[in-house]
N, C-alpha and C positions, 0 to 999 in steps of 0.2 A: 824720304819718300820712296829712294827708290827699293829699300829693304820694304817698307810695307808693301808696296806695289809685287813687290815678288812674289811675299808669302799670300796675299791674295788669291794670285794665278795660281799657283803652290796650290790650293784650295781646291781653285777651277779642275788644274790638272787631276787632283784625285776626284772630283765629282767625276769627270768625264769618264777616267779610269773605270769606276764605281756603274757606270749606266748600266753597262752589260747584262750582270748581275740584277742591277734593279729590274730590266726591263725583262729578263725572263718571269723573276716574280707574276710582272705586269702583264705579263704572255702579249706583248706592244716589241713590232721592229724597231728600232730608230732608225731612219734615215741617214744618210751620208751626212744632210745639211739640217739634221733635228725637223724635220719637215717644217723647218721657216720659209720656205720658197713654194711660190705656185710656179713662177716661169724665172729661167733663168737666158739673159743676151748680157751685151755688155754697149752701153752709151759711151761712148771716148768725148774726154773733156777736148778742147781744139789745139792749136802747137801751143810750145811755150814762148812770148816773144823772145825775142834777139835782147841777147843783152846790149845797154847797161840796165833795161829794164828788170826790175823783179818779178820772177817766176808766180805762176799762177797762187794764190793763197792755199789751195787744197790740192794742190800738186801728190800726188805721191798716193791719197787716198782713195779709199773703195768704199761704196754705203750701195744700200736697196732701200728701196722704197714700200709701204704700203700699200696694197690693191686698192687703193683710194685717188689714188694721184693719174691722171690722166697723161698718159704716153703715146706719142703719135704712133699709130699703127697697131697698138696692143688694144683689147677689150679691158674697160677697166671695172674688175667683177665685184667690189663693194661685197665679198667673202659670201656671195650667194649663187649659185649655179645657175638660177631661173634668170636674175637679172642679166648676166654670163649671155644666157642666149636670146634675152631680147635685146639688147644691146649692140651698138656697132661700136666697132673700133673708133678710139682716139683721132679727132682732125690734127692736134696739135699736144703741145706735152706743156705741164703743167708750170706754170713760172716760176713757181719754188724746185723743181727737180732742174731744171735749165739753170736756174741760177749758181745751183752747185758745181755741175756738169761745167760751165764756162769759169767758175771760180777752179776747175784744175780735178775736178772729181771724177773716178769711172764709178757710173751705174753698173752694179752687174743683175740684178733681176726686180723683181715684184714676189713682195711677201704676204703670207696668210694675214687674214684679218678675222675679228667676229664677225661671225653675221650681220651685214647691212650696220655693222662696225656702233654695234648699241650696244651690247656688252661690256663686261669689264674683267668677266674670268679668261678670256684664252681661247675656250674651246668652240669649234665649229664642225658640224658633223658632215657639210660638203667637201670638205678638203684636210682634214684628218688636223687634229690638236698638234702646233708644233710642240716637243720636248724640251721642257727647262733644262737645260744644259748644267744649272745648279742642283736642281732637284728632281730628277726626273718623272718621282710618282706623282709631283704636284702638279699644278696648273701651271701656266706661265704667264697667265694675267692678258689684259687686252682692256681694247681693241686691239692696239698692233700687237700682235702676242707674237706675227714673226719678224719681226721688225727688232724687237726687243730682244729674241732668239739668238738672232741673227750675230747681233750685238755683243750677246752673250759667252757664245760658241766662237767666239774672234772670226767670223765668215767674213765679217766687212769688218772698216774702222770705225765707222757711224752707219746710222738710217734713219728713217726720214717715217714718221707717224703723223698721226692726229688724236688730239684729246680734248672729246667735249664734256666727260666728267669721269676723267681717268684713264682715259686709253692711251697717254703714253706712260704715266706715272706708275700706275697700278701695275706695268709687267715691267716697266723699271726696279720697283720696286723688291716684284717675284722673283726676276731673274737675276737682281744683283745686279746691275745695271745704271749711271749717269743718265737720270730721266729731266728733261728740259720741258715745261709748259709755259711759252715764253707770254707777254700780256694780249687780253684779247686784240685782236684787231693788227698786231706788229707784223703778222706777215701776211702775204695776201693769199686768202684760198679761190683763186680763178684756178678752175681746171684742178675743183678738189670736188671728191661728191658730200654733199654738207649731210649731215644730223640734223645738228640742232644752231643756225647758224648764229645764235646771239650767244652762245657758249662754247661754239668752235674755236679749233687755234690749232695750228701746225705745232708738231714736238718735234725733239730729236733726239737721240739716243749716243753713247759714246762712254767709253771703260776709260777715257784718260781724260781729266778736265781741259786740260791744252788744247786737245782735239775738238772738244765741243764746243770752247770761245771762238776757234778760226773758224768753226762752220755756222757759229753767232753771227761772228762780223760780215761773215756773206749774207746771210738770209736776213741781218736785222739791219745792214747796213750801216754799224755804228762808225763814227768819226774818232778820231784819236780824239783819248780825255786820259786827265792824270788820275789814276784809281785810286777810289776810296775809301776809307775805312769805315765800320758799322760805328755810327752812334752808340746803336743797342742792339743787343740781341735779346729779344726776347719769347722767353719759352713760353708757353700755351698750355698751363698745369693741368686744365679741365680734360685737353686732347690725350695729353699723356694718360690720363685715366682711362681711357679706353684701353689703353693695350694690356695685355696680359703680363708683361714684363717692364723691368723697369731700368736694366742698366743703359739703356737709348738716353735717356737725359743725361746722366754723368757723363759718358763722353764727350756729349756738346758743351758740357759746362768747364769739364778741363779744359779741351781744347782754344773754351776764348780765354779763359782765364791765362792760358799760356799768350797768345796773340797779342789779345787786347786788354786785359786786364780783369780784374771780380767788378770792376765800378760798372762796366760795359753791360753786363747780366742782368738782367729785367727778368720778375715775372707778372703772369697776367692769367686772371680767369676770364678765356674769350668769350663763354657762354655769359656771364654777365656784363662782359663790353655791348655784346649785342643787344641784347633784351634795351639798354638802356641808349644806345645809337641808332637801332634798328624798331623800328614801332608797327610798321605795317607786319612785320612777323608773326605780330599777335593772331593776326586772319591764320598760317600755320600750325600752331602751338597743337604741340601730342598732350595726353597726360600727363604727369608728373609724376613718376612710379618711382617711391624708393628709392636709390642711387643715379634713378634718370634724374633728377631733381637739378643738378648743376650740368647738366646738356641738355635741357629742354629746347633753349633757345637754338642752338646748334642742331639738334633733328629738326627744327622747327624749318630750318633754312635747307637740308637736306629735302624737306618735302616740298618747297617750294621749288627746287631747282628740279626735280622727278618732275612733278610735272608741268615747269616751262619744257623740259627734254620733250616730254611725251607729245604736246603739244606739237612743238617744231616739228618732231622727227615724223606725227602725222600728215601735218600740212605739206611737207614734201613727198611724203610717198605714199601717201594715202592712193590716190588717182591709178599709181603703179599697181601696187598689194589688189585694189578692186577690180583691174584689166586685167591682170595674170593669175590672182590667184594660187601664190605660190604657198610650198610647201616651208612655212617659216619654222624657227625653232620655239620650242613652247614657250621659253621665257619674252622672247620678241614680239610674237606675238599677242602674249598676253599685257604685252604694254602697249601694244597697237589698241590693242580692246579696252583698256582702260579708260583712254580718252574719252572725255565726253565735253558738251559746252558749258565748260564751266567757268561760272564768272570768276573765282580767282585768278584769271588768266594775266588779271589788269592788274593783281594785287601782288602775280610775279617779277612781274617789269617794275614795278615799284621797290619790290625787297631787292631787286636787282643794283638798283642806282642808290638807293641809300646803304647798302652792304658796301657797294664801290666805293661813296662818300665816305662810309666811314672807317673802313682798312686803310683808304689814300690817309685818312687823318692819322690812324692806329701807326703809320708805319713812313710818317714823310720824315723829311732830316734825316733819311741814310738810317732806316728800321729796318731792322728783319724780324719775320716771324718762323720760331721753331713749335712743328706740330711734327705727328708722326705722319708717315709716307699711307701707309693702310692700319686697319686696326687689328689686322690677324696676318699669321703667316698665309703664306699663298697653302688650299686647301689639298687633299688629295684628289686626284683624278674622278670625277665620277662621286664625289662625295654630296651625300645631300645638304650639308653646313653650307656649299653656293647660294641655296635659293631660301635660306633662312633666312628669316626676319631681321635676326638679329644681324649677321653677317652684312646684310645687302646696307641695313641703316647704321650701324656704326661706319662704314667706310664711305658711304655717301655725305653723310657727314664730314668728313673730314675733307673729301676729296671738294663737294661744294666750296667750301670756304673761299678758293682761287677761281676755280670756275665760278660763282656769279658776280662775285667781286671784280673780274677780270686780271685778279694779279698777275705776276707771275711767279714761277716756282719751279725749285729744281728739286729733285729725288737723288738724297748719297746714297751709296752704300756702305753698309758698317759690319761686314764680315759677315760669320753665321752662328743664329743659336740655333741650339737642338736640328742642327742639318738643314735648317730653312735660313735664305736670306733675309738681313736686317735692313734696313732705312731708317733715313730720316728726311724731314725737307725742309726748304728753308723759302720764305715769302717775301718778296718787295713789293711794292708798291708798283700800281697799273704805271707803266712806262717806264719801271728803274731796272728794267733789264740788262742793262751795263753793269751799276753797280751790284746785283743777285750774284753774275757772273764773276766778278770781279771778286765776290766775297769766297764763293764757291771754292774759285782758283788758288784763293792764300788760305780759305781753312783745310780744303781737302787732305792734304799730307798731313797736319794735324791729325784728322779727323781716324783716317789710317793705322795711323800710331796709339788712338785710342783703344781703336778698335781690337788691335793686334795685344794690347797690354790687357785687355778684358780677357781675351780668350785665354790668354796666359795664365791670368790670373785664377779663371773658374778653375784647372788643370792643377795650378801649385797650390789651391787650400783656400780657404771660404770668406779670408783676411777680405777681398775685396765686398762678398756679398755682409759683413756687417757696415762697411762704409757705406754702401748702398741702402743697405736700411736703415740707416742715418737719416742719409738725406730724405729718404721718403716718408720717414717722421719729422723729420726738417720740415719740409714742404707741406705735408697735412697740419704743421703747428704754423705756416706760414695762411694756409686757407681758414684755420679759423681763427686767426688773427685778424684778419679781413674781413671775417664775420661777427668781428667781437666777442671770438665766445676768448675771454682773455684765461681763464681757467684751464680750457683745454686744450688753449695754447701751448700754457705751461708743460701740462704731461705731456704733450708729444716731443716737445723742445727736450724736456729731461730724459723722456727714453730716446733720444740725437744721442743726451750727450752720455749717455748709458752706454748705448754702443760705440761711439767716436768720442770722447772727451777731450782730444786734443785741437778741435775744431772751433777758434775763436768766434763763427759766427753765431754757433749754437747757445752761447753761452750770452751773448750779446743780443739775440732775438728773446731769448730768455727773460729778458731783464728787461726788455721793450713791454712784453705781457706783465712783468711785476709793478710797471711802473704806473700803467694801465689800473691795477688791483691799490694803486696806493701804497704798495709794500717796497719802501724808498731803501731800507737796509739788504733786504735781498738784491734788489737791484742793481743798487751797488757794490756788491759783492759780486755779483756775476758779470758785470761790466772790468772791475778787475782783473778776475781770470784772462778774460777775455783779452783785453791789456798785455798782460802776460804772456798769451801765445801769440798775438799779431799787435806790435807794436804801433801799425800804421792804421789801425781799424776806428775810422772817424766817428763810426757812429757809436760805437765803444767809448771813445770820450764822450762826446756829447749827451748821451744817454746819462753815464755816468755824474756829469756835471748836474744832468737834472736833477738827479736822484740826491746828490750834494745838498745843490741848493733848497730842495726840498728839507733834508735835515737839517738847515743852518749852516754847514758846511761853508760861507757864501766865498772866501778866499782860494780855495780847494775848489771849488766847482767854477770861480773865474779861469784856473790855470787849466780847465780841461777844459773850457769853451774855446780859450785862446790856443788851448795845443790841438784842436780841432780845425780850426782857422788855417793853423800853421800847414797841416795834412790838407787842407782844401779853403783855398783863401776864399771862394765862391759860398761858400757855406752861410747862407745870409741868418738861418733860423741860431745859428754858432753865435754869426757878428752882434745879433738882437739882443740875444741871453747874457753875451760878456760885457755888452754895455750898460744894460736895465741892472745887472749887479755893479758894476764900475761904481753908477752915479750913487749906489747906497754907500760907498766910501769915499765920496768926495765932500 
């Protein structure tokens, strides 16, 4: 961990090196502190007790907070100037910042936020865009974009956000950054200014996993438990196809395969989980264009959570916006104007609790979900791709999915392609915030190590990207598998094994679609192979046994139900097949 963790910083060091440069380009000063900071004081946590007590939990640490969080004596300016000055100062400070502050923490300031903190790019033209410290010409994501900054740029060792459909994840994300959206409702926003408050949630941000479970157990209050291991991990094929890249899944799939094993590995098309758990969605539903066709249902639930957002975020500041009359940002505004009374409103709240229902189902027994953190690198400065159709609804989408559901979810980082920060995140189930964390903590060094053997790898030769497109004809022979189309199963499985053919599972999904076609000596041939390279691959026997018994084989096909068994004595469809043949030779 601690070699990956270096070459990381290594990274950081030369972004930052690198700003200079960039930011002549950009004819943009940078700031001392990446303009993350609007105001800067310092909150002192209180003494340490007297031993034999233990020192405060967050002893030793520094974090800022978002302009959202209410500080006795400071104005708290929700990243807008107008509000700024109708506004009075704080009576009292907010009881998630106190709670840090007394767990051992120093506050040193308040950071930039979006405007009236409804965005999700970073930029705010009252108080100037802080600078991604990873990539300077880009965005840095938001709401809390200087919080994330902050983060970033090692100014603090944590900070303290809000994310009601991406504001802490999304400049997690950008700035390379440990993004926390812990489950709705786990911490309390008294003395927060709300959005959207049935999708709000306190985040937090943090470059070392360690750092962000002690500043978990303050804010979530968890009690000692013995940590536990994932069931499943399961990846999200549909989400993955949003991004433009694809070595983000290989990572994650190494590194549980090292942890926990291949049997651990699940995958899942979410967009058909929904459609067939989720039914009030149908009131959403876009077209069905072309390649939209397996994310319909997933935009479907991005447009319902727009506008529950819009909704909420009027009903609270409507009264304001009509008194003042403030000078808002176009994109804000033009979602202020969109509202209207629309009776979907009911049919929000509805997709809302049966999404919750049915992720808590998707993901109880110690589930995780693997999706990607955003669907594009963070944009450049000033770019019009921000306010693009496509842009705003592929990341809404994905970001949705925790926000109405209520999960919660953390944002990794996984180094860098093409000079932009990577992610990925990971989902539990609404209240299994212990164990997210817990999972977080044992894969990240993993994760690290992956990350660090990719970049390597693009550098010494292309060896890794035909593994890569392996598995990505892997995985499209696994989706229409799933569709039945068993034929075109076939070809994608044989261009796997085109480009990897040392890869037992290719050869053994292979043989799943022949068996499908009735084609029992192909089958079993390719279940052999498979044999051959991975001695322990249960489903390789079994498979194989069918294929047997289908040709008569029926002695031959008992000894690989039974050596099936042997590899997993659970295997009930094994124990069924070696006995229904047994009794034909009794």
């Amino acid at each position: 961990m601690a070699s990956s963790s270096a070459n990381l910083w290594v990274l950081l060091g030369l972004g930052l090196a690198g700003i200079l440069l960039m930011t002549r380009k950009l004819k943009k000063v940078v700031k001392e502190d990446f303009g993350a900071f609007i105001e800067r004081f310092q909150l002192l946590p209180p003494p340490q007790p007297a031993p034999p007590k233990a020192p405060h939990p967050l002893t030793g640490l520094s974090f800022a907070v978002s302009d959202v969080f209410d500080i006795n004596g400071y104005i708290t300016g929700f990243g807008n100037q107008d509000w700024t000055r109708t506004h009075e100062a704080a009576a009292r400070t907010s009881p998630v910042v106190s709670a840090v502050i007394e767990g051992g923490a120093t506050c040193v300031g308040k950071t930039v936020v979006d405007e009236m903190a409804y965005s999700f790019n970073g930029e705010n033209k009252h108080y100037g865009t802080p600078t991604n410290p990873i990539a300077p010409e880009r965005v840095p994501g938001g709401s809390s974009s200087g919080s994330a900054v902050a983060v970033a740029a090692k100014l603090v060792d944590f900070s303290l956000g809000t994310d009601t459909v991406g504001g802490v994840r999304v400049p997690a994300g950008f700035c390379g950054t440990i993004g926390f959206k812990p489950s709705h409702g786990a911490v309390s926003h008294i003395g927060i200014i709300p959005v959207a408050p049935s999708l709000d949630t306190v985040g937090w941000f943090a470059r070392d996993p360690s750092v962000l479970r002690r500043v978990s157990h303050v804010l979530l209050q968890l009690p000692y438990a013995s940590q536990r291991m994932p069931r499943n991990i399961i990846i999200a094929d549909d989400c993955f196809q949003l991004l433009k890249m694809d070595r983000i899944t290989q990572m994650v799939i190494r590194s549980t395969e090292k942890l926990f094993g291949r049997q651990v590995l699940k995958h899942a098309n979410l967009a058909d989980y929904l459609d067939f758990n989720v039914p009030s969605l149908k009131q959403f539903h876009i077209e069905k264009r072309n390649d939209e066709l397996k994310i319909s249902s997933i935009r479907a639930l991005a447009n319902a959570t727009q506008l529950l957002q819009r909704h909420e975020f009027k009903s609270n500041h409507e009264e304001w916006i009509n008194l003042t009359k403030p000078v808002l940002d176009t994109f804000v505004s033009a979602q202020f104007h969109q509202v209207s009374a629309d009776t979907k409103l009911e049919h929000c709240h509805l997709v809302r609790n049966e999404v919750r229902s049915a992720l808590n189902s998707l993901l109880k027994d110690d589930r995780i979900l693997v999706i990607p953190t955003v669907a594009y690198p963070p944009p450049k400065l000033g770019s019009k791709e921000i306010l693009s159709e496509d842009y705003q609804s592929r990341n809404f989408s994905l970001l949705s999915i925790a926000s109405m559901s209520g999960c919660c979810q953390v944002s990794v980082p996984l180094g860098l392609h093409d000079r932009c920060p990577v992610s990925v995140s990971f989902i539990a189930r609404h209240g299994g915030d212990r164990f997210l964390l817990d999972t977080v903590q044992t894969m990240f060094a993993s994760l690290q190590e992956q990350s660090d053997v990719a970049a390597k790898s693009k550098l010494s030769g292309n060896a890794i990207n035909q593994e890569e497109s392996a598995e990505i004809a892997k995985e499209k022979g696994n989706i229409a598998f799933k569709d039945k189309q068993w034929q075109k199963a076939i070809s994608f499985y044989t261009e796997a094994i085109k480009l990897s053919g040392k890869n037992a599972t290719y050869y053994s999904n292979r043989a799943a679609a022949y068996l499908e076609l009735g084609s029992y000596v192909q089958a079993e041939a390719d279940c052999s192979t498979a044999i051959s390279l991975d001695k322990k691959n249960v489903k390789a026997y079994f498979r194989r046994g069918t294929a047997r018994e289908m040709l008569g084989y029926f002695k031959e096909a008992i000894e690989d139900f039974r050596y099936a068994l042997v590899l997993e004595p659970t295997n009930k469809r094994a124990a069924l097949a070696a006995e229904k043949l047994q009794k034909l030779f009794q």
